[in-house]
C-alpha positions in Angstrom: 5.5 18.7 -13.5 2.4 17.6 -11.2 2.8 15.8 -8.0 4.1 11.5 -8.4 0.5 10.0 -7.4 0.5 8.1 -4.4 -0.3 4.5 -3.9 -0.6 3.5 -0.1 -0.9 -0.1 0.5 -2.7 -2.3 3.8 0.0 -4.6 3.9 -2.1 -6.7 6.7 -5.5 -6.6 4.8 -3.4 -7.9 1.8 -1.0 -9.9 3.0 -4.2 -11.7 4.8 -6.0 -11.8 1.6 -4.6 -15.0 0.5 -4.4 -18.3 2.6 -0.6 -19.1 2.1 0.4 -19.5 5.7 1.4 -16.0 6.2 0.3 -16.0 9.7 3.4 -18.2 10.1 5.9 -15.3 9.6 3.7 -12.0 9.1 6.9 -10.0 8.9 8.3 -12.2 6.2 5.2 -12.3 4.1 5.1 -8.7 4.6 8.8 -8.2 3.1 7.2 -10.8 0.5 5.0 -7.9 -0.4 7.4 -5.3 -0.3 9.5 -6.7 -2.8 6.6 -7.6 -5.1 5.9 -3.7 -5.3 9.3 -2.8 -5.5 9.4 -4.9 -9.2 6.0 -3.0 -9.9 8.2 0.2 -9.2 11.3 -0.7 -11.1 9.2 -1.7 -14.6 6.1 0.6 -14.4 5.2 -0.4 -17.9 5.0 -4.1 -17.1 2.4 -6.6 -16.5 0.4 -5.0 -13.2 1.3 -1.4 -14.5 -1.5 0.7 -13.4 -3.7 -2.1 -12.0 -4.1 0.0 -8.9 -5.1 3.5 -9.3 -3.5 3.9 -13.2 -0.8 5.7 -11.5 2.1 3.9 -13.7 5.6 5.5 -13.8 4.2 8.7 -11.7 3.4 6.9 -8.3 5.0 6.9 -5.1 4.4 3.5 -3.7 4.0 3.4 0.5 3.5 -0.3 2.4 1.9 0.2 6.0 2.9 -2.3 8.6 1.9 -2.8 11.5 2.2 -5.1 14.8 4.4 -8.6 13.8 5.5 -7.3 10.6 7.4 -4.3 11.8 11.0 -4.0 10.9 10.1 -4.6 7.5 12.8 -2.0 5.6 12.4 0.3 3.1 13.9 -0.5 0.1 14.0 1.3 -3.4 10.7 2.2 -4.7 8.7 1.3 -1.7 8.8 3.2 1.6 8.0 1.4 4.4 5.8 3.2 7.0 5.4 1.4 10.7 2.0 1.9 12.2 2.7 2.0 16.3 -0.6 1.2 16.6 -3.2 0.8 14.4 -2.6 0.2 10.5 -5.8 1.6 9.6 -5.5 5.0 11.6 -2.0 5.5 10.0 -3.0 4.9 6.2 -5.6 7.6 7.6 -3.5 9.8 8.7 -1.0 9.2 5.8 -3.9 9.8 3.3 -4.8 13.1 5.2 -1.0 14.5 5.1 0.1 13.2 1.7 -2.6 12.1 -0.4 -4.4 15.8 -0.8 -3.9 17.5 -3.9 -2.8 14.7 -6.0 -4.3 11.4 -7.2 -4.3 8.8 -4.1 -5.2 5.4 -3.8 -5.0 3.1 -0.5 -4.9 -0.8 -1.5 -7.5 -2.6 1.2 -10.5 -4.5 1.3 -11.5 -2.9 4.7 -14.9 -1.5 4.2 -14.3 1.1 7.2 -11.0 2.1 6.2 -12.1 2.5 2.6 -15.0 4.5 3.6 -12.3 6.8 5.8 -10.2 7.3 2.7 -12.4 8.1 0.8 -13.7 10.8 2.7 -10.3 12.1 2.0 -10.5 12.2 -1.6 -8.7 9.1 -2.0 -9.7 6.0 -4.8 -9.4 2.8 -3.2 -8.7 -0.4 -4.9 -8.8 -4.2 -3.8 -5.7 -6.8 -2.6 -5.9 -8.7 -5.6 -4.4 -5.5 -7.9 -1.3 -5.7 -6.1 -1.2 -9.3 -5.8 
């Protein structure tokens, strides 16, 4: 059975892609997100099935957070992963340690950190297929 492909996600590059007042409570708008994947996990056959990578029922969903929003928990069908620095560098190094040898996509809209990833041999794909 091949490798679950994995789905990494920028929680502050999406979480900042919309204007909803998330600056307000970064850590609950990151949960906010959190729980949005974990639906996408539970019903991989449902509306955004695929809309980030075409990884469907096989992906192993991972939310990177990072200064205000840490604390966020893991919950089923998301791990949470706490940047103690910077977000970017850890979906790097995340990428680099998991993502080899199977299909990887990192959820951003950060030209640099796209351009790092991809050097990896990871897809990228924008905020709004998560949103």
């Amino acid at each position: 059975m091949p490798e679950r492909a994995l789905l990494v996600v920028d929680a502050a590059n999406v979480v900042g892609s919309v204007p909803d007042g998330w600056w307000r409570d970064r850590r609950g708008a990151a949960e906010r997100l959190r729980d949005r994947l974990a639906a996408r996990a539970a019903d991989p056959d449902g509306e955004h099935a695929g809309d980030a990578g075409d990884a469907g029922d096989a992906e192993e969903i991972v939310l990177v957070v990072e200064g205000a929003a840490r604390g966020v928990a893991s919950v089923p069908g998301v791990r949470v992963v706490e940047a103690p620095g910077s977000g970017d560098d850890r979906i790097v190094e995340l990428v680099a340690a998991e993502g080899r040898g199977r299909r990887c996509t990192v959820v951003t809209a950060d030209r640099g950190l796209r351009e790092r990833v991809e050097a990896l041999g990871a897809r990228t794909a924008g905020p709004r297929s998560v949103r």
